[in-house]
C-alpha positions as CSV (number, residue, x, y, z in Angstrom):
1,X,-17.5,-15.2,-5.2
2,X,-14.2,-13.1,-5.4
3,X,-12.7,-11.9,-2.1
4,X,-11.7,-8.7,-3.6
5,X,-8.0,-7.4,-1.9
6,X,-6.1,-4.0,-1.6
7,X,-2.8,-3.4,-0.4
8,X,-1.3,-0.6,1.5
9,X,2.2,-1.0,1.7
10,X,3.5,-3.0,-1.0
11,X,7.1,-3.8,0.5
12,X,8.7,-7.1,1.4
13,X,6.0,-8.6,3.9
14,X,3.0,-7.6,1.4
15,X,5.0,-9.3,-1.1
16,X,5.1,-12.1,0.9
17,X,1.6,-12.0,1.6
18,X,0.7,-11.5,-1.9
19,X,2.5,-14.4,-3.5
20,X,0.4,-16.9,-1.1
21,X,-2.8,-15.1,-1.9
22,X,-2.3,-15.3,-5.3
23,X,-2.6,-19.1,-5.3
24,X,-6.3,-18.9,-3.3
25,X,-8.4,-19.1,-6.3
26,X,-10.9,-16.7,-5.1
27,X,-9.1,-13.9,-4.5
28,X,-8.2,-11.0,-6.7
29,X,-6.0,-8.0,-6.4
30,X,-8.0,-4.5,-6.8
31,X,-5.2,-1.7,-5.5
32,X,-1.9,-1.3,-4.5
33,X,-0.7,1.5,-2.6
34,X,2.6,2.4,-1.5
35,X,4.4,5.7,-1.0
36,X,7.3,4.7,-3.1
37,X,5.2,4.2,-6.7
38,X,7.8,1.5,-8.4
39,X,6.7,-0.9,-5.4
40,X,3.1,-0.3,-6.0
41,X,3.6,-0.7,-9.8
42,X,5.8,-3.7,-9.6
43,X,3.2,-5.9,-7.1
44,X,0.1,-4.5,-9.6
45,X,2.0,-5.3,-12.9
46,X,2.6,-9.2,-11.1
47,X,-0.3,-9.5,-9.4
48,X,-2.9,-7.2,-10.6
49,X,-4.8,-3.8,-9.1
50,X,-5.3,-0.4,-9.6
51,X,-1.6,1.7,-8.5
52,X,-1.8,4.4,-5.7
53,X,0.8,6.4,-3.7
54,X,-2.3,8.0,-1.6
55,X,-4.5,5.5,0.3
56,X,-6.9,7.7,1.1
57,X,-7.3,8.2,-2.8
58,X,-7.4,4.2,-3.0
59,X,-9.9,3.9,-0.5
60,X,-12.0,6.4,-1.7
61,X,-12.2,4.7,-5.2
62,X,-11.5,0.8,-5.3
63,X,-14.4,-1.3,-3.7
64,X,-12.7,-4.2,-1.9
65,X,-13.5,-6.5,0.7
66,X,-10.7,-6.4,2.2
67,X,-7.3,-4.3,2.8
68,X,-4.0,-5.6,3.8
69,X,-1.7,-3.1,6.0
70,X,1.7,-3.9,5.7
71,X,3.4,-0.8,6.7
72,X,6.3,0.3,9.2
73,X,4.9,0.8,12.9
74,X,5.4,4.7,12.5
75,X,3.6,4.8,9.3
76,X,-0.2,4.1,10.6
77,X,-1.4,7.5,9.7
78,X,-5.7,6.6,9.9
79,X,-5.6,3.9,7.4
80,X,-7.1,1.3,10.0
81,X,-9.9,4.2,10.8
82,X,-10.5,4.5,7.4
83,X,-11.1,0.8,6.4
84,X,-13.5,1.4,9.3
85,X,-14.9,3.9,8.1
86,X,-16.0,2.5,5.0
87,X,-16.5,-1.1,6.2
88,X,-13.5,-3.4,4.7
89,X,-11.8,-5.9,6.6
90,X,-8.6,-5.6,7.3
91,X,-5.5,-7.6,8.1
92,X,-2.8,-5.5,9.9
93,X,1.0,-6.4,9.8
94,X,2.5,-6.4,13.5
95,X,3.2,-4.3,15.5
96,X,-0.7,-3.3,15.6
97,X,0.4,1.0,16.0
98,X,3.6,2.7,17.9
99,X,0.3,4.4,19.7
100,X,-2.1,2.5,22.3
101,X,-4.7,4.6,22.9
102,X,-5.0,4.6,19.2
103,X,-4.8,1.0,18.9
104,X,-7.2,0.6,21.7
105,X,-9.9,2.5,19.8
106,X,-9.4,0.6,16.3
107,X,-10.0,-2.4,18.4
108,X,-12.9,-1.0,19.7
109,X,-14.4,0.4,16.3
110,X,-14.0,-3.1,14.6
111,X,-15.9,-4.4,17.3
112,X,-19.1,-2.2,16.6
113,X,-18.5,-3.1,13.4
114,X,-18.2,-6.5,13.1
115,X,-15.5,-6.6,10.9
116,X,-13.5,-9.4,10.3
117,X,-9.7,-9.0,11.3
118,X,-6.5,-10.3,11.2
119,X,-2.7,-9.4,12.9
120,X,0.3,-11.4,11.4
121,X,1.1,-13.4,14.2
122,X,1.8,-16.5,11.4
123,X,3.4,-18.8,13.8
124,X,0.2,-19.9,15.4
125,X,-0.8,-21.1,12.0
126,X,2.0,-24.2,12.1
127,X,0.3,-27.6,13.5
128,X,3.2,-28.0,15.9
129,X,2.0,-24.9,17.8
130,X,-1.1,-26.5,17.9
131,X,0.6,-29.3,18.9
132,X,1.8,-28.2,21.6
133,X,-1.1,-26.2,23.1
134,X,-2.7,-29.1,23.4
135,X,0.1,-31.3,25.4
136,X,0.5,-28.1,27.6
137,X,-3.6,-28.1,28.5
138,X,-3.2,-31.7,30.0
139,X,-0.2,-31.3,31.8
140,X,0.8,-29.6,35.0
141,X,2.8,-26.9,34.1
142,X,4.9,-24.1,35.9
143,X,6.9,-21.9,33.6
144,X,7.8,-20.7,30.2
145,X,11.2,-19.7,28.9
146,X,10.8,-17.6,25.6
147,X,14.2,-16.1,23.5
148,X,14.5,-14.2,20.8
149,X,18.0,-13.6,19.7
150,X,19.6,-12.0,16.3
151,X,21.9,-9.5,15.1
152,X,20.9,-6.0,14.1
153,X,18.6,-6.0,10.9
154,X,20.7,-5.2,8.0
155,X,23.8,-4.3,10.1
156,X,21.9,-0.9,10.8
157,X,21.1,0.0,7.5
158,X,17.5,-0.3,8.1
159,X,17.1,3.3,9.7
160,X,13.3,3.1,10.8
161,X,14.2,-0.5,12.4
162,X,17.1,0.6,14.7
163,X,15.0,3.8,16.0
164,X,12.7,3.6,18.9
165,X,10.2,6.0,17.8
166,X,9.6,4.4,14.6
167,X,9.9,0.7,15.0
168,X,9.2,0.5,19.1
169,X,12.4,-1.3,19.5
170,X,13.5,-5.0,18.9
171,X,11.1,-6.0,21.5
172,X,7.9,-4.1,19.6
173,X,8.7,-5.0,16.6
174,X,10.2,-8.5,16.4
175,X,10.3,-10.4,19.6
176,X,6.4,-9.8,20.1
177,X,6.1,-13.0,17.8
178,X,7.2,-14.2,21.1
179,X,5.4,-12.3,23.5
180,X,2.4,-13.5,21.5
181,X,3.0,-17.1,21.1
182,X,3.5,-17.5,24.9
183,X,-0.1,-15.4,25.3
184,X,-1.0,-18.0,22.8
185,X,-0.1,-20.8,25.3
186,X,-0.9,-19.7,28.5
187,X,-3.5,-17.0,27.9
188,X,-3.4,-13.2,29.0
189,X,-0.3,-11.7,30.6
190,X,-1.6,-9.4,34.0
191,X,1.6,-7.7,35.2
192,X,5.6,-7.4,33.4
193,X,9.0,-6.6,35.0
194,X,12.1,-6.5,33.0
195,X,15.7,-4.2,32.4
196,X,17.6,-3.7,29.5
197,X,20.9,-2.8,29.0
198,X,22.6,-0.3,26.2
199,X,25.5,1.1,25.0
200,X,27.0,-1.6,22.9
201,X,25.0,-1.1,19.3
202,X,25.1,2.7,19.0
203,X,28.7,2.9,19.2
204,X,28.9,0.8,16.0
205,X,25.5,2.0,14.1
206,X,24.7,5.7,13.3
207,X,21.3,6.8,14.6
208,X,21.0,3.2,17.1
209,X,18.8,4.3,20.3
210,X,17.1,1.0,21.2
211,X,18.4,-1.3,24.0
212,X,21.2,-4.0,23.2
213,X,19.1,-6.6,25.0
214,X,16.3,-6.9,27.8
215,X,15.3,-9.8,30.2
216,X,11.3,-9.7,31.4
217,X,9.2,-11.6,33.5
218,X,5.3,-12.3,33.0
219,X,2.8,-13.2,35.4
220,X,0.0,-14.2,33.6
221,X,-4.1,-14.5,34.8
222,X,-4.1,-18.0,35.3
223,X,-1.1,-18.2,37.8
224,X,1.4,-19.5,35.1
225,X,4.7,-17.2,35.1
226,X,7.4,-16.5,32.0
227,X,10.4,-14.9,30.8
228,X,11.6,-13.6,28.0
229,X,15.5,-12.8,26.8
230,X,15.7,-10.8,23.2
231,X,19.2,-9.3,22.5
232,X,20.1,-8.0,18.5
233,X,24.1,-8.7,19.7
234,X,24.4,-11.7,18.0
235,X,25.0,-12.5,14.7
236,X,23.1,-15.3,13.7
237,X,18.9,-15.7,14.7
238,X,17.4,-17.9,17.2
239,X,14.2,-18.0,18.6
240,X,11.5,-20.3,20.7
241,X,9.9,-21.2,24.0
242,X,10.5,-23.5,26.7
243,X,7.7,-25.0,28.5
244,X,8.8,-26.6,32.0
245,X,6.0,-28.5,33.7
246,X,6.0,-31.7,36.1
247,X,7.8,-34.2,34.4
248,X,7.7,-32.7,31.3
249,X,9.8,-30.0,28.8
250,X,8.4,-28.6,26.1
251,X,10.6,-27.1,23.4
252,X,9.4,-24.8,20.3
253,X,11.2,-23.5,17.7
254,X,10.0,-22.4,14.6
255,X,8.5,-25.2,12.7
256,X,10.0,-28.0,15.3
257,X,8.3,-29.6,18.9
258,X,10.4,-31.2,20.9
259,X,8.5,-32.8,24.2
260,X,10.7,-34.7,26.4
261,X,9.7,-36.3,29.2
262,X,12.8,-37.6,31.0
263,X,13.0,-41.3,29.5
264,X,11.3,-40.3,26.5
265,X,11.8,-37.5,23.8
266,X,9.2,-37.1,20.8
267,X,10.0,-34.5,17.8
268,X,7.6,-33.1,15.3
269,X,8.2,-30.8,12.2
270,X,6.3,-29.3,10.3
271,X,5.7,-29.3,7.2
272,X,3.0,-26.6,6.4
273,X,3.6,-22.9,5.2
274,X,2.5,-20.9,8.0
275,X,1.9,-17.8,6.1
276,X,-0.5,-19.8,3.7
277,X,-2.4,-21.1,6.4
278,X,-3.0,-17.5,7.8
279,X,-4.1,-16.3,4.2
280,X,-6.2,-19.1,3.7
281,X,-7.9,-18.5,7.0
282,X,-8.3,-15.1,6.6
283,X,-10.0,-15.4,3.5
284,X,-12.1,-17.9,4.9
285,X,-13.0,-15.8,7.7
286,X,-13.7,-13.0,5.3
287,X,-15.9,-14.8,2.3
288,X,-17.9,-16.6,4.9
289,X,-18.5,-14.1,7.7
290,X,-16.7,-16.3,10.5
291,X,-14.0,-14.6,12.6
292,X,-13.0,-18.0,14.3
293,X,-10.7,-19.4,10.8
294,X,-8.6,-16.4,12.2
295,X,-6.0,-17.1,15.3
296,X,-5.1,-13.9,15.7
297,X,-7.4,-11.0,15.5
298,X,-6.8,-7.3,15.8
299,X,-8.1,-7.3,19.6
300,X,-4.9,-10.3,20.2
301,X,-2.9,-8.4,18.7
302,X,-3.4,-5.3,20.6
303,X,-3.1,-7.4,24.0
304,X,0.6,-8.3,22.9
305,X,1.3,-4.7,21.6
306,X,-0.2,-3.4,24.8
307,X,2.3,-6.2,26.8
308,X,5.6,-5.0,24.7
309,X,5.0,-1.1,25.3
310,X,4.3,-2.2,29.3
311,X,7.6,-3.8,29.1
312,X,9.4,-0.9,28.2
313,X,7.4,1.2,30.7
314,X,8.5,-1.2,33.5
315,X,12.3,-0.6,32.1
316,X,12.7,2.8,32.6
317,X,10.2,2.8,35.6
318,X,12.7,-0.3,37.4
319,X,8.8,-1.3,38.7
320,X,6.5,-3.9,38.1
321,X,3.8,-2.8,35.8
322,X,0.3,-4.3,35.2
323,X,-1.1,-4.6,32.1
């Protein structure tokens, strides 16, 4: 049976998502949609589909199973509620919205639905991370140490990225791979405190309003407790979490587990293309019926959005703030 697939959005994460998809054997491209037509026309002429600039127009006249949304966090404008609507799974790029109570009652409308879901959290999908959750479930653990450090995407060219009320911020829109992966490990996060500091970036790039860098600390349900440091003032990219328990550290980054225990120190890589993991899964997930292939559904990712926007609220507030 053919797992039949639209796009909305048809820019450089669709892409990516469309040439893994295009090596699962039963899926096939029906529409592409994209407000800039030449991006729509390019991913149908490689890939295959029906070209839209309107997705309500799409929508309204493709049958497909599901419908990937890969646009910027500004740009959900009802396309989630729509899907809904007409009952079509959907797999949402993250950040989930730049609105929770909107995001709240998508969550809540696929539920009485039943529709199968996805949020591009990839990094669960490498076996390391798995890996890892598992060594961290026997141990005794304490703390986690997450970072997520870079330089300003595309030296500021990026205009929607550097602005907080399109793109939420570094924090929103980036780091929350992060914020995720450490709800990933140590389940839901109950209360966030953190400051920022500015004035660095938007002296050097036009239209900058987002903080230079922030420091947070979680406490989470289950007594565990976290920080996170994100900053766009370097100039290279580096990211991971550290996992300190009795005896025992616990180091991730990006396709590598380091666990060293003092007088020992084991190292796994991985192999595996995350992204192709989470496509295969989601198509799984949506040909058999089964949310559980999925490790990241939209209701996850709305728990991290909801954590990243409570962040920033506990910023400007200079108070803890439960989630």
């Amino acid at each position: 049976m053919k797992i039949r697939i639209g796009f909305i959005g048809c820019g450089g994460i669709a892409g990516a998502h469309m040439e893994r998809l295009v090596r699962i054997e039963n899926v096939e491209f029906v529409g592409m949609c994209d407000v800039e037509k030449e991006r729509a026309e390019k991913a149908a002429q490689k890939y295959g589909g029906k070209v839209y600039t309107d997705f309500e127009q799409m929508l309204d006249e493709v049958k497909m199973d599901a419908c990937y949304i890969c646009v910027p966090p500004f740009a959900h404008k009802g396309q989630e509620e729509m899907c809904i609507e007409k009952g079509i799974h959907l797999f949402v790029e993250k950040p989930v919205h730049l609105e929770l109570e909107k995001a709240e009652e998508i969550a809540k409308r696929v539920q009485q639905k039943g529709l199968i879901t996805g949020v591009g959290y990839v990094l669960r999908y490498f076996d390391v991370v798995d890996e890892a959750r598992e060594i961290i479930a026997k141990e005794q653990i304490a703390f986690a140490r997450g970072r997520y450090y870079g330089g300003v995407p595309g030296e500021g060219k990026n205009k929607w990225l550097i602005t907080k009320s399109m793109s939420g911020g570094q924090l929103v829109e980036q780091a929350t791979h992060i914020v995720n992966m450490m709800q990933y490990f140590f389940g839901d996060i109950e209360e966030v405190y953190g400051y920022k500091i500015e004035g660095i970036n938007n002296k050097i790039y036009p239209g900058y309003d987002v903080e230079d860098a922030s420091s947070l600390l979680f406490k989470f349900k289950n007594g565990y407790i976290g920080n996170l440091t994100c900053t766009w003032l370097w100039s290279g990219f580096n990211s991971g979490i550290e996992v300190v328990g009795k005896g025992i550290v616990i180091d991730y980054q990006g396709n590598t587990l380091t666990v060293d225990r003092g007088n020992k120190r084991n190292i796994s890589i991985s192999s595996l293309d995350p992204m192709f993991e989470e496509e295969k899964a989601f198509v799984k997930a949506v040909e058999t019926g089964d949310p559980s292939y999925v490790k990241s559904d939209y209701l996850d990712g709305l728990k991290t959005f909801a954590v990243t926007l409570k962040a920033h609220e506990a910023m400007e507030k200079g108070v803890p703030v439960k989630i």
